[in-house]
C-alpha positions as CSV (number, residue, x, y, z in Angstrom):
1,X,160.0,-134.5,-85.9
2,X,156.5,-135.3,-86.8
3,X,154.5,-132.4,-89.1
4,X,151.2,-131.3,-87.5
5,X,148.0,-130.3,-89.6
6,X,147.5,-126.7,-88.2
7,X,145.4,-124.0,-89.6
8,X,148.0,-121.7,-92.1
9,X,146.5,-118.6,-91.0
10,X,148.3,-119.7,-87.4
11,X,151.9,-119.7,-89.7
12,X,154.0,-117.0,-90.9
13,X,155.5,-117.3,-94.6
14,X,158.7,-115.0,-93.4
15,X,158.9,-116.2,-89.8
16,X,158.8,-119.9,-90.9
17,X,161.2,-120.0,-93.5
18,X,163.7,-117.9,-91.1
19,X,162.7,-120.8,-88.5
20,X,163.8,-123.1,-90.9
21,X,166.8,-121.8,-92.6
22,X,168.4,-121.8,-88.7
23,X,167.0,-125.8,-88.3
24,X,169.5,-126.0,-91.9
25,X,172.4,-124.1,-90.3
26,X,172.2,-125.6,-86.7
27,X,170.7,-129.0,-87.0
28,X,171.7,-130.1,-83.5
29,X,170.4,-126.8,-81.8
30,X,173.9,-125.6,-80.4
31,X,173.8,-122.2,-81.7
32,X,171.3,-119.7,-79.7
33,X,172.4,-116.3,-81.1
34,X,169.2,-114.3,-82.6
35,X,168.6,-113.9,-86.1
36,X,169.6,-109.9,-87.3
37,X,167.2,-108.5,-89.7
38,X,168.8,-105.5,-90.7
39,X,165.7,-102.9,-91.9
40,X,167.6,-99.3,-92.1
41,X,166.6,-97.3,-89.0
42,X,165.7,-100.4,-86.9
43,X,167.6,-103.8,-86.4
44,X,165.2,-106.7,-85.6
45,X,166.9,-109.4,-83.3
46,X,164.6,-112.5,-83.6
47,X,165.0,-115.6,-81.3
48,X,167.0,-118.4,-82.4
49,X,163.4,-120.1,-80.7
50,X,160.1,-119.0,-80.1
51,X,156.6,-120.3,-80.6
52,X,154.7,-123.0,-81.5
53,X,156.2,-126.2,-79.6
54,X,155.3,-129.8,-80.2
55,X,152.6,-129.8,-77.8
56,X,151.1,-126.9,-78.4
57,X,150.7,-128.0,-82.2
58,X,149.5,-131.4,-81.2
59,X,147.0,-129.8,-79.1
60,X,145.7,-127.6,-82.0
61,X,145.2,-130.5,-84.3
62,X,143.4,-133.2,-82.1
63,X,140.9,-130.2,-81.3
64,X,140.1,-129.5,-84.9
65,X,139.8,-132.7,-85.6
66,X,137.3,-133.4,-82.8
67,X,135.5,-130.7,-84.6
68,X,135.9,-132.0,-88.0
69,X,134.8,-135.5,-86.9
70,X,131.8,-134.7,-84.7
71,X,129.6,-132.2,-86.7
72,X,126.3,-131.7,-84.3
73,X,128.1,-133.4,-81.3
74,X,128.9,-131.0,-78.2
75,X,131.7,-130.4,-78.0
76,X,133.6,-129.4,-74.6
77,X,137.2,-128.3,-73.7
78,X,137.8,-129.2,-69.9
79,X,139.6,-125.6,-70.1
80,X,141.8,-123.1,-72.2
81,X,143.4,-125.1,-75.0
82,X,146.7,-123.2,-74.2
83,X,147.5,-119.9,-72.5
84,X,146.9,-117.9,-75.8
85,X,144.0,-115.4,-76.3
86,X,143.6,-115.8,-79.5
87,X,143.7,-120.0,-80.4
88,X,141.2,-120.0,-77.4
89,X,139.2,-117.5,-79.2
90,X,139.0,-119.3,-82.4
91,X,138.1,-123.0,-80.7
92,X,135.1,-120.9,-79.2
93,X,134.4,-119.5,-82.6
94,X,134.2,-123.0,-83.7
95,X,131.7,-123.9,-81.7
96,X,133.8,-125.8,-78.4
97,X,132.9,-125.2,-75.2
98,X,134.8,-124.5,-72.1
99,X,133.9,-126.2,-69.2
100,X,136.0,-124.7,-66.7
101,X,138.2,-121.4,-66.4
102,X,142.3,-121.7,-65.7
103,X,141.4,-121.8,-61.8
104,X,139.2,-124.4,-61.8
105,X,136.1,-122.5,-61.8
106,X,133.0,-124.0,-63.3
107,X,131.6,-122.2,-67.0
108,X,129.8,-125.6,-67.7
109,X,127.9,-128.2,-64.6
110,X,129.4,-131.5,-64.7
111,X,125.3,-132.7,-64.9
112,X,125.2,-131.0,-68.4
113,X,128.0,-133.5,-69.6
114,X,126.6,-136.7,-71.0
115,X,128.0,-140.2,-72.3
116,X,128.0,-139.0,-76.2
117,X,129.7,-135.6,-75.8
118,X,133.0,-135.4,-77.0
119,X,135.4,-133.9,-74.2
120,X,138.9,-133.0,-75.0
121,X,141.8,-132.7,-72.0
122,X,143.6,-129.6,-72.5
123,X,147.6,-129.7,-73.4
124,X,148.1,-129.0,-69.5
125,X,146.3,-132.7,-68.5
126,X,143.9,-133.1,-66.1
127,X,143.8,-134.4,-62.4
128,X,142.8,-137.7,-61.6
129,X,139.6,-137.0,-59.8
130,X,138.4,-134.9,-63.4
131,X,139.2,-138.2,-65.5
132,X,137.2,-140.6,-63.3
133,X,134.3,-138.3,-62.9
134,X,134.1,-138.2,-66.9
135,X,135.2,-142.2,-67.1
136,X,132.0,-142.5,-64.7
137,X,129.8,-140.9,-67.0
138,X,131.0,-143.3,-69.7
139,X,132.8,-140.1,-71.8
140,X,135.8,-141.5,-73.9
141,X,138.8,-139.5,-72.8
142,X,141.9,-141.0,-75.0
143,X,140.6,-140.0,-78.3
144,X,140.6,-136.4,-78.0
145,X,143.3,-135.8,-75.1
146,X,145.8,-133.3,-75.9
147,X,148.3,-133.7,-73.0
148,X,151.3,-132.8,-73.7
149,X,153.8,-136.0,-74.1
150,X,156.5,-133.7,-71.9
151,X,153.7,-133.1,-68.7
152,X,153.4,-137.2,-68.7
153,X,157.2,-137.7,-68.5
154,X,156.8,-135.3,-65.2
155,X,154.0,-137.6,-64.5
156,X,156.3,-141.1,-64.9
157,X,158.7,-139.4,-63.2
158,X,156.6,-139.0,-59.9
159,X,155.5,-142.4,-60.2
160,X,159.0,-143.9,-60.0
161,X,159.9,-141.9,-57.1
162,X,156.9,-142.9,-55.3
163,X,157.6,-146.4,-56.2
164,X,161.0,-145.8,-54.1
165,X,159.5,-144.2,-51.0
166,X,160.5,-140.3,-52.0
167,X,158.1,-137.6,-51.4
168,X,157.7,-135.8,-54.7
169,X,158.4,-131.7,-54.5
170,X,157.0,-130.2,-57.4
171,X,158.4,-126.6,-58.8
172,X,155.7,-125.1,-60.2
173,X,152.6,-122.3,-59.0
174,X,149.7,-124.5,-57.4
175,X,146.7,-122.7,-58.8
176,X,148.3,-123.5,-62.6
177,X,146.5,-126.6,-64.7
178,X,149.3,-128.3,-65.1
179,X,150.6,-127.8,-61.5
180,X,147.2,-129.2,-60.3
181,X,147.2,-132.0,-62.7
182,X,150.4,-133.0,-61.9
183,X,150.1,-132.8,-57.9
184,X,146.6,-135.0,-58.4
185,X,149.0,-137.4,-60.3
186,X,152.0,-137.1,-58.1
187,X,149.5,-138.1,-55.4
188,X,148.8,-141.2,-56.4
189,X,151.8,-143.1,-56.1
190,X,153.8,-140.0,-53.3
191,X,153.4,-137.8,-50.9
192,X,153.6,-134.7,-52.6
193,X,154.5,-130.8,-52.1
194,X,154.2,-128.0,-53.9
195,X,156.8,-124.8,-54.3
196,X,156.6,-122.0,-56.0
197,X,160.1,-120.6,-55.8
198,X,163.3,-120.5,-54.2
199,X,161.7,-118.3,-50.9
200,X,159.1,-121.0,-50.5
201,X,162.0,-123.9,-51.2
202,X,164.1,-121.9,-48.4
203,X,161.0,-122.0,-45.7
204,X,160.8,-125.9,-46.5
205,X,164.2,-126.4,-46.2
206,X,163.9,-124.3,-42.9
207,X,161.3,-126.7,-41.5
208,X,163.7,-129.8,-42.5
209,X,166.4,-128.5,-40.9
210,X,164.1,-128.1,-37.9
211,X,164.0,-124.4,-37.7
212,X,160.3,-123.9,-38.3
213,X,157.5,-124.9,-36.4
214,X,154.7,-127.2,-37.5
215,X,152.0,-124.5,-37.0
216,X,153.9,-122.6,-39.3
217,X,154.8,-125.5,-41.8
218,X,150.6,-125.8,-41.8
219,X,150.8,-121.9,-42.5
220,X,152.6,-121.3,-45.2
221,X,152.3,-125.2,-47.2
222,X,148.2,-125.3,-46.8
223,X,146.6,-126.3,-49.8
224,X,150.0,-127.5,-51.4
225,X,150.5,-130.9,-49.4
226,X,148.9,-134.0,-50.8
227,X,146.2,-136.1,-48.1
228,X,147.7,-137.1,-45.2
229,X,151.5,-135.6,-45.6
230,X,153.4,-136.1,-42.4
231,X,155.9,-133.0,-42.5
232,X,158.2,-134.6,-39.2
233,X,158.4,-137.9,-41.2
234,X,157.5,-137.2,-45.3
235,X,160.4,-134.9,-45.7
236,X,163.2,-137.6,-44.9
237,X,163.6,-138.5,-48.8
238,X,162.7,-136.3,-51.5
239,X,163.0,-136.0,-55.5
240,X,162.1,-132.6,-57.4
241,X,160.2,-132.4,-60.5
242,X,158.5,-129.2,-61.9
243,X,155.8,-127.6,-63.4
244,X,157.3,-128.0,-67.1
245,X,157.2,-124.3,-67.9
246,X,159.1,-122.7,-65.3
247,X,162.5,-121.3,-65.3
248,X,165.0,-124.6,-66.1
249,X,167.7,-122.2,-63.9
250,X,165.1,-122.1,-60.8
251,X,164.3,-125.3,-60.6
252,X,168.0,-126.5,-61.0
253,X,168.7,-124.0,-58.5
254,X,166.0,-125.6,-56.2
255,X,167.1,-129.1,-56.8
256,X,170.7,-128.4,-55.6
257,X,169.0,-126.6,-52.9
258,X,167.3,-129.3,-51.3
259,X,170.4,-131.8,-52.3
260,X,173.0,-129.2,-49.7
261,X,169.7,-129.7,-47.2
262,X,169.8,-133.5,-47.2
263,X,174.1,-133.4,-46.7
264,X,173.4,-131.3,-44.0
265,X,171.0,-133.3,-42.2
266,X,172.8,-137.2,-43.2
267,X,176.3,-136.2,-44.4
268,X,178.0,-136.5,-47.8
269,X,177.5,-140.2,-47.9
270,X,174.2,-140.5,-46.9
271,X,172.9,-137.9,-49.0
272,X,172.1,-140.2,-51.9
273,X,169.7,-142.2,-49.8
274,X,168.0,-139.1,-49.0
275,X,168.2,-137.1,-52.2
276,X,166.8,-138.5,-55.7
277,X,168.7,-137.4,-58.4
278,X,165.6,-136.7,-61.1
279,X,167.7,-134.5,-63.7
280,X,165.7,-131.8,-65.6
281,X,161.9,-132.8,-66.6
282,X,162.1,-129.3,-68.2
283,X,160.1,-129.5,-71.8
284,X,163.0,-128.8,-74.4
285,X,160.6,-125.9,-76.1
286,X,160.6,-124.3,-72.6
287,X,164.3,-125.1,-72.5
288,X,165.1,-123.7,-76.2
289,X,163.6,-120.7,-75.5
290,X,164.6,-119.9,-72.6
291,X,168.3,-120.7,-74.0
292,X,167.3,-118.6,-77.2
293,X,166.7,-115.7,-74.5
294,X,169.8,-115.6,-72.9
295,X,171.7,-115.8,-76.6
296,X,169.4,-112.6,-77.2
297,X,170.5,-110.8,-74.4
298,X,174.2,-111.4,-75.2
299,X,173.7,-109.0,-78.1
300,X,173.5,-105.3,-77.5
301,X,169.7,-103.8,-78.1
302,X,167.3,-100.8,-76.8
303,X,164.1,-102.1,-76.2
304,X,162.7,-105.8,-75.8
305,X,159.1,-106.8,-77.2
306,X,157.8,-110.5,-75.8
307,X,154.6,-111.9,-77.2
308,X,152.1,-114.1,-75.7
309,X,149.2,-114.9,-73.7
310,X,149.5,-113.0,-70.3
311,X,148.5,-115.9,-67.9
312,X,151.4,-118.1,-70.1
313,X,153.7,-119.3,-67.7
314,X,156.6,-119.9,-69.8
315,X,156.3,-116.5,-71.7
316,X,156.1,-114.6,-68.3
317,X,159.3,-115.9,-67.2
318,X,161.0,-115.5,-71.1
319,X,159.9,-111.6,-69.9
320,X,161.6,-112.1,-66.1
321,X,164.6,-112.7,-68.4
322,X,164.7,-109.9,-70.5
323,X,163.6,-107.2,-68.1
324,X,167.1,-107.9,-66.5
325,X,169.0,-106.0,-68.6
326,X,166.8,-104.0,-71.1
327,X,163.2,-101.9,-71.3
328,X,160.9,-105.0,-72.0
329,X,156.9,-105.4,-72.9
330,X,154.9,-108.0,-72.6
331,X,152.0,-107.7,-75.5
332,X,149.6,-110.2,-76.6
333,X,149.5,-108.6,-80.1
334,X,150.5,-105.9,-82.8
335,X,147.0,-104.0,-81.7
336,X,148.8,-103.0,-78.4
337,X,151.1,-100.8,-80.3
338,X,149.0,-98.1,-80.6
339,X,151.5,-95.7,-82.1
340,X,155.0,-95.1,-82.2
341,X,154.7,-93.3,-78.9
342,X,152.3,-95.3,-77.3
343,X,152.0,-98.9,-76.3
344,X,149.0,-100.9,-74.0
345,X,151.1,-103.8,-72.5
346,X,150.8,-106.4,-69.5
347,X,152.8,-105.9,-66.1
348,X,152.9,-109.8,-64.7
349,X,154.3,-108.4,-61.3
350,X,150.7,-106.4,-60.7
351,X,148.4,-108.5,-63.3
352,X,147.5,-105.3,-64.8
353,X,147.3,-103.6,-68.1
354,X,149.3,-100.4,-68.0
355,X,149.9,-97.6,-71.1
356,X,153.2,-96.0,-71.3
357,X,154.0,-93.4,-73.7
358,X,157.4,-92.8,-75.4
359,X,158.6,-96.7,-75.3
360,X,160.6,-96.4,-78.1
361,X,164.2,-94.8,-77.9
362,X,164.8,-92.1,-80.6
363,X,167.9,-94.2,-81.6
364,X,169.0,-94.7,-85.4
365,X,169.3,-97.6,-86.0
366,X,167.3,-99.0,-83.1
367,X,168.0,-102.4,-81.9
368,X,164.9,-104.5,-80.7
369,X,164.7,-107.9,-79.6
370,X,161.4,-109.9,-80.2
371,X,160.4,-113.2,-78.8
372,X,157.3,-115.2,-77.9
373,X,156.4,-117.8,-76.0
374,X,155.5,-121.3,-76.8
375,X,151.8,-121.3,-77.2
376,X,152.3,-118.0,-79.2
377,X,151.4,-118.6,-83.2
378,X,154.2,-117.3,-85.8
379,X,151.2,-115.3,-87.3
380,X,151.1,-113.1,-84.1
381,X,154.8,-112.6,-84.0
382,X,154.9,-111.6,-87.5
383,X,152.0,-109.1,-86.9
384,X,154.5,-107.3,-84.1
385,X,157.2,-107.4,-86.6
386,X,154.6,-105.5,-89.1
387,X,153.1,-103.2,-87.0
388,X,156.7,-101.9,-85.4
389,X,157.8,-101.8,-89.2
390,X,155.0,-99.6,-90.0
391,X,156.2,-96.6,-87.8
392,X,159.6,-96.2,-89.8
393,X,160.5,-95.1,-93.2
394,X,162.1,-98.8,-93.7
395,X,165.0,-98.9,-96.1
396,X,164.9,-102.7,-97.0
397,X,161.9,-105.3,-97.1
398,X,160.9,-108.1,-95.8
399,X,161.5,-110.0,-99.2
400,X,164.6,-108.4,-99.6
401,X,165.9,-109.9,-95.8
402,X,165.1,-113.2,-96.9
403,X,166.2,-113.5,-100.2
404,X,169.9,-112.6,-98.6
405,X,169.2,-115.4,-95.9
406,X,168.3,-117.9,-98.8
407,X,171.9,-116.9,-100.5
408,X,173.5,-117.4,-97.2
């Protein structure tokens, strides 16, 4: 797999070469049980994956490059780089401009962007109507757009389905960039729906089956129904693809959904007419970390610690997982550990910050499981690690850990 030129203070000397003694052992990614690093009174249980993915890093280097190659240019990002606090901070600190927050809302006018300014599409995409306003302003787009090469297989995908006459029903939250980006895509070539779980799949299913109304189809589906979308004659032939960061198990769990809805309405043998069959378009970091989760959770531990940007999609539901069976905390970094009683974390379920005192068991040793998402640098993780080290009387270092992994 290609290398990428990212900034070193984004890597992590121990968390990489632990990465990379597991790439040695498991080549083919078949194994998913968490690394142990055994430190005395705590046991660390670190994902078999976590962190940087291909497109994330891709992202990072175009942008420092646009910066490297276009001293006293403006330079604008359409929107945050990647759901992660502190690579957004640092493209600010270099000097890029947002033009937009993750909603759509407007930091920058369009009227302030001219021909010369260098624009670069986040790793989410854009939407159509975004790249022909810029294309008509005479901005060059392909040179500095960071979309993620997974997001424009979803893309493709749509396109095909179109091509055959399905309606396109996208898994994913329809406020989310890459959601809107691929719905303004979708659109082109299908009609198009949006769902953000199972309950809304259910309600569509409902209406298919002919047990909703169209008032309340309108209702509950405004906003998330490309132009023109017939519900009584749009909904006869569908395909599922999904926003690429959501829950592989969902949206597989969706899929079949809507499959059982078309044998129900046209009968086993009929059903292939009316059902595409579009297999996962799933990103394989989302996929490996997600997988890396559930091998996690196989192993007995106390406490769980997940780091990441708090509107991250992908992280959020690697927290879904692990609040299933253990105490878990959602932290953006090793600052939110403000003692060894106290920790500032993020609850997804309210969007709020919330303090909680006592988080950590008084168990000897104490087993904790720590993960991150994929737009989460190494550097972060290993600053968790540090900071959790830091309230015990640890009995072997960090050094000493991997010198036994490099003998192994």
């Amino acid at each position: 797999m290609k290398q990428f030129d990212i900034p070193t203070f984004y890597r992590s000397s121990f968390i990489s070469e632990i990465k990379e003694s597991r790439k040695i052992t498991d080549p083919r990614k078949k194994d998913f049980t968490p690394t142990t690093l055994d430190f005395g009174p705590i046991k660390v249980l670190i994902a078999r994956h976590f962190g940087f993915c291909y497109g994330v890093e891709n992202a990072i280097e175009i942008a420092y490059k646009a910066v490297e190659e276009n001293p006293g240019k403006n330079i604008y990002l359409l929107s945050q780089m990647i759901h992660n606090p502190k690579v957004n901070h640092d493209l600010r600190a270099m000097g890029i401009n947002f033009i937009m927050d993750t909603q759509g809302n407007q930091f920058i006018s369009w009227d302030q962007i001219q021909k010369d300014d260098i624009v670069i599409i986040p790793a989410f995409g854009t939407t159509i109507e975004v790249e022909e306003l810029l294309k008509d302003k005479g901005v060059e787009l392909k040179q500095y757009d960071t979309t993620c090469p997974f997001v424009t297989k979803v893309w493709k995908q749509s396109e095909k389905l179109g091509k055959k006459d399905y309606t396109v029903i996208i898994h994913g939250k329809h406020k989310h960039e890459e959601t809107r980006a691929t719905f303004s895509h979708s659109s082109q070539y299908a009609k198009s729906i949006v769902v953000r779980d199972m309950d809304e799949a259910e309600q569509l299913g409902s209406f298919m089956m002919g047990q909703m109304d169209l008032d309340r189809f309108h209702e509950v589906f405004a906003n998330q129904v490309s132009d023109g979308f017939d519900p009584k004659k749009d909904l006869d032939r569908v395909g599922v693809v999904n926003q690429t960061t959501m829950l592989a198990s969902d949206t597989q769990a969706i899929a079949d959904y809507f499959k059982g809805v078309m044998v129900d309405r046209f009968g086993e043998d009929q059903a292939k007419e009316h059902f595409a069959d579009t297999r996962d378009t799933l990103c394989y970091a989302t996929n490996d970390n997600q997988q890396a989760t559930y091998g996690l959770l196989e192993e007995e531990a106390d406490v769980a610690f997940v780091v990441g940007g708090f509107n991250s999609s992908n992280t959020s539901h690697l927290v879904e997982l692990c609040e299933e069976k253990l105490p878990t905390y959602f932290i953006s970094s090793g600052e939110e550990l403000l003692s060894k009683d106290k920790i500032r974390h993020f609850d997804f379920h309210t969007k709020q910050m919330k303090q909680t005192e006592n988080y950590l068991p008084d168990l000897e040793p104490l087993k904790i499981i720590l993960t991150s998402g994929a737009s989460c640098p190494d550097a972060v993780v290993d600053g968790v690690l540090d900071r959790l080290l830091s309230f015990f009387e640890i009995k072997r270092s960090k050094e000493e850990i991997l010198n036994e992994i490099r003998m192994n």
